[in-house]
C-alpha positions in Angstrom: 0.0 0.0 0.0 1.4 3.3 -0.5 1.5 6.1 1.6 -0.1 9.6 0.1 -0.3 12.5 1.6 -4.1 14.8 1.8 -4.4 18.3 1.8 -7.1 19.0 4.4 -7.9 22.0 5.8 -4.1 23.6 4.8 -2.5 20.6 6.4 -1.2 17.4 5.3 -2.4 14.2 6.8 -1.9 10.9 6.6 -4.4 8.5 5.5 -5.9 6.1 8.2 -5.2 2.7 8.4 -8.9 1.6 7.5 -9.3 4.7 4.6 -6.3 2.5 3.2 -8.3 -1.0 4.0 -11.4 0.5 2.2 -9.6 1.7 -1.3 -7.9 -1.9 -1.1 -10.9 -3.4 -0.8 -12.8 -1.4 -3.2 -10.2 -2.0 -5.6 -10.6 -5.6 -4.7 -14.1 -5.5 -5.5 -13.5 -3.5 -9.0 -10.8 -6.1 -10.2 -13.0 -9.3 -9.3 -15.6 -7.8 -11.2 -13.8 -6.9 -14.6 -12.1 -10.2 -14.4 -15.7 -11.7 -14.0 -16.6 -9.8 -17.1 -13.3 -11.1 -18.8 -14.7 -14.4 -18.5 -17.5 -14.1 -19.4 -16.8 -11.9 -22.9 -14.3 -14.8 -23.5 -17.1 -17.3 -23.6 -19.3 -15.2 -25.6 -16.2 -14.9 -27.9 -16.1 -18.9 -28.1 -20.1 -19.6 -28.1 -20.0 -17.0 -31.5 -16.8 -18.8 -32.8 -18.3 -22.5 -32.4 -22.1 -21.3 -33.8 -23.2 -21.1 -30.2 -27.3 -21.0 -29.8 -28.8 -17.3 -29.9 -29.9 -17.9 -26.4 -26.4 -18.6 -24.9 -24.7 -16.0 -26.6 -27.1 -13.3 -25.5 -27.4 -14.6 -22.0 -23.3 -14.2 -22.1 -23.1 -11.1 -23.4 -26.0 -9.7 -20.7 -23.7 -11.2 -18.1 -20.9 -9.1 -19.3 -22.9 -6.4 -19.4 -24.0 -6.3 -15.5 -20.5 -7.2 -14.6 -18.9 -4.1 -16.6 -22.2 -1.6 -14.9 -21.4 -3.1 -11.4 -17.6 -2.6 -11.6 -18.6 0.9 -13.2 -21.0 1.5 -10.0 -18.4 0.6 -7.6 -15.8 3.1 -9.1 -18.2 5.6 -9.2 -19.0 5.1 -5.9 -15.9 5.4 -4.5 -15.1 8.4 -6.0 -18.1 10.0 -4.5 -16.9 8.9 -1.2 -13.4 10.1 -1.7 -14.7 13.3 -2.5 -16.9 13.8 0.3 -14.3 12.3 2.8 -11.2 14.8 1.1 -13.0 17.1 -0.5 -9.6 19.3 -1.0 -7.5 16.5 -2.5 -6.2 17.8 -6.0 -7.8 14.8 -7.9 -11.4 15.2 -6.5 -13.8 15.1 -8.8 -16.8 18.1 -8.6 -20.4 17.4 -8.3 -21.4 17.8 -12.0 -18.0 15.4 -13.2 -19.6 13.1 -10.6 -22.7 13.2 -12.2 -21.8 12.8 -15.2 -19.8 9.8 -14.8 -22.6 8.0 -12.8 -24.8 9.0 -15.9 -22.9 7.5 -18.1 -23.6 4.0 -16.7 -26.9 4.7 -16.8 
């Protein structure tokens, strides 16, 4: 884990042991759910190459789908609580690129 410093409030501060446990979780979370949808576009990719059935091809592909807007939802998410728990961090996102990000999955 790396160590990066927050502007709050003019000061520099450390981030907490469990702000640190939450990103790698999140992260966690983010990079199980591409892989997921990995997976699953690689059978899609197969059931198209070996003249798969309609049905199982679609029902792949919709899997992907969720997967991608979950992972999606997740980042979003965390950006929206990074910004409200260090709002003065040069990165942070306003309310209207936040919105427009979540939007975009919709």
């Amino acid at each position: 884990m790396t160590t990066e410093t927050v502007a709050v409030a003019d000061a520099a501060v450390q981030p907490t042991a469990v702000q640190g446990a939450a990103h790698a979780a999140n992260q966690k979370k983010i990079l199980n759910r591409l892989r997921r949808a990995q997976g699953q576009l690689g059978a899609v990719i197969a059931a198209v190459e070996s003249g798969g059935s309609c049905k199982d091809v679609v029902t792949q592909l919709a899997a992907v789908s969720s997967a991608l807007d979950k992972a999606g939802f997740v980042i979003v998410s965390t950006a929206m609580r990074d910004c409200i728990d260090n709002p003065d961090t040069p990165n942070a996102l306003t309310v209207d690129e936040l919105e427009k990000l979540f939007l975009t999955l919709a």
